[in-house]
C-alpha positions in Angstrom: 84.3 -10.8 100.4 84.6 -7.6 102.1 81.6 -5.3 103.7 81.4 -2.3 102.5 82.2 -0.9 105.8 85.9 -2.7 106.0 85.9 -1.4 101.9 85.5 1.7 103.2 88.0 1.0 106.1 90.7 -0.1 103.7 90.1 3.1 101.4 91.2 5.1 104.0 94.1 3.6 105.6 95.5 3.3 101.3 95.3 6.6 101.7 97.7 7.1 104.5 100.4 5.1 102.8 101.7 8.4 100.4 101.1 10.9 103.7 103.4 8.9 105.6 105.9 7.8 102.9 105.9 12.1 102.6 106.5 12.3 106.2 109.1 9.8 106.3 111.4 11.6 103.2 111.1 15.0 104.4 111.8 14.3 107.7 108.8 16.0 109.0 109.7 16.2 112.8 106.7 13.9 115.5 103.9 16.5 116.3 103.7 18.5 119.2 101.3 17.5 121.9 100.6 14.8 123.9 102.9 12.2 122.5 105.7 14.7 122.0 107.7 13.5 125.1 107.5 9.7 124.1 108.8 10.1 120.8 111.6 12.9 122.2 112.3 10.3 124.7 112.8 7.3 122.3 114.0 8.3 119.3 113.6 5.5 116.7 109.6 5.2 118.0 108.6 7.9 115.3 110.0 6.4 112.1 109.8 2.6 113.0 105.7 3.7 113.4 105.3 5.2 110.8 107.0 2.0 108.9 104.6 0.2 110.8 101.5 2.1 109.3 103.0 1.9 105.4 102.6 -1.9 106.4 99.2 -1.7 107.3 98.1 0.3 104.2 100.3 -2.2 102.2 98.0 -5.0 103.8 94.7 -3.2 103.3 95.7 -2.7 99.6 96.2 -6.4 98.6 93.2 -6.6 100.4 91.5 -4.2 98.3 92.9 -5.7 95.6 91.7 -9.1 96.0 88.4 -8.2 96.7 88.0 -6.2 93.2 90.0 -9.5 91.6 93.0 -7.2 90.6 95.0 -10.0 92.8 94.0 -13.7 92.3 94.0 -15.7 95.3 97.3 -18.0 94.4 99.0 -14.5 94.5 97.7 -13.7 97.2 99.1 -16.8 99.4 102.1 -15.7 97.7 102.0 -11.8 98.9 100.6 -12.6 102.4 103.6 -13.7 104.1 106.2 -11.0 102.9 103.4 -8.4 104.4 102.6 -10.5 107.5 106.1 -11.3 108.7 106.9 -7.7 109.1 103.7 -6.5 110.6 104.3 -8.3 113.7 108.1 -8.2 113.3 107.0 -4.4 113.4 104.3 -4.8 115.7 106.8 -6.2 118.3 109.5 -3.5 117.9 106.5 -1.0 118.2 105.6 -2.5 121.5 109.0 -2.4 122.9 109.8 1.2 121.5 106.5 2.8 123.3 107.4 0.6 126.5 111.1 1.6 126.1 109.9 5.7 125.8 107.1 5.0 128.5 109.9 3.8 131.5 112.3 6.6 130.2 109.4 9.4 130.6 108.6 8.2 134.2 112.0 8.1 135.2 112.0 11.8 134.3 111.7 14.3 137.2 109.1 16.8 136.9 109.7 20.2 136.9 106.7 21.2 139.1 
């Protein structure tokens, strides 16, 4: 059973599965800011994240879903691996993306 806090946790990041499924088809360029020169330096680091958080929605939904019973729980041991093997497959390439666009940023001179 779930709280109604990590209910409410789920709800949420379900709703960030169509935003970045938008994102990702139009092509909508990384935001300007902060993070702009990490994903200008790396340039797969945008898309492979936000694959990354359409996994994580996809994870909080069959969790969702299980907690309402929509999903019994031998379909659920089914489900769970196919979302969990690329989460950390993901999770990994994440890691070494930002580490990748983290060394290439430093390397950088400064224009000062």
């Amino acid at each position: 059973m779930l709280t109604i806090l990590e209910v409410l946790i789920s709800v949420v990041v379900v709703l960030l599965i169509p935003l970045t499924v938008y994102v990702m088809i139009r092509g909508v360029p990384p935001p300007e800011g902060g993070l702009s020169k990490y994903y200008r330096a790396e340039r797969y680091l945008f898309p492979v994240s936000n694959l990354f958080v359409i996994v994580i929605g996809l994870i909080a939904l069959l969790r969702l879903c299980v907690h309402f019973g929509l999903i019994g729980a031998a379909a659920n041991a089914q489900l769970s691996p196919i979302l969990y093997i690329p989460f950390f497959v993901l999770l990994v390439a994440v890691l070494l993306l930002w580490i990748s666009a983290y060394r290439k940023v430093r390397r950088q001179p400064t224009n000062v």
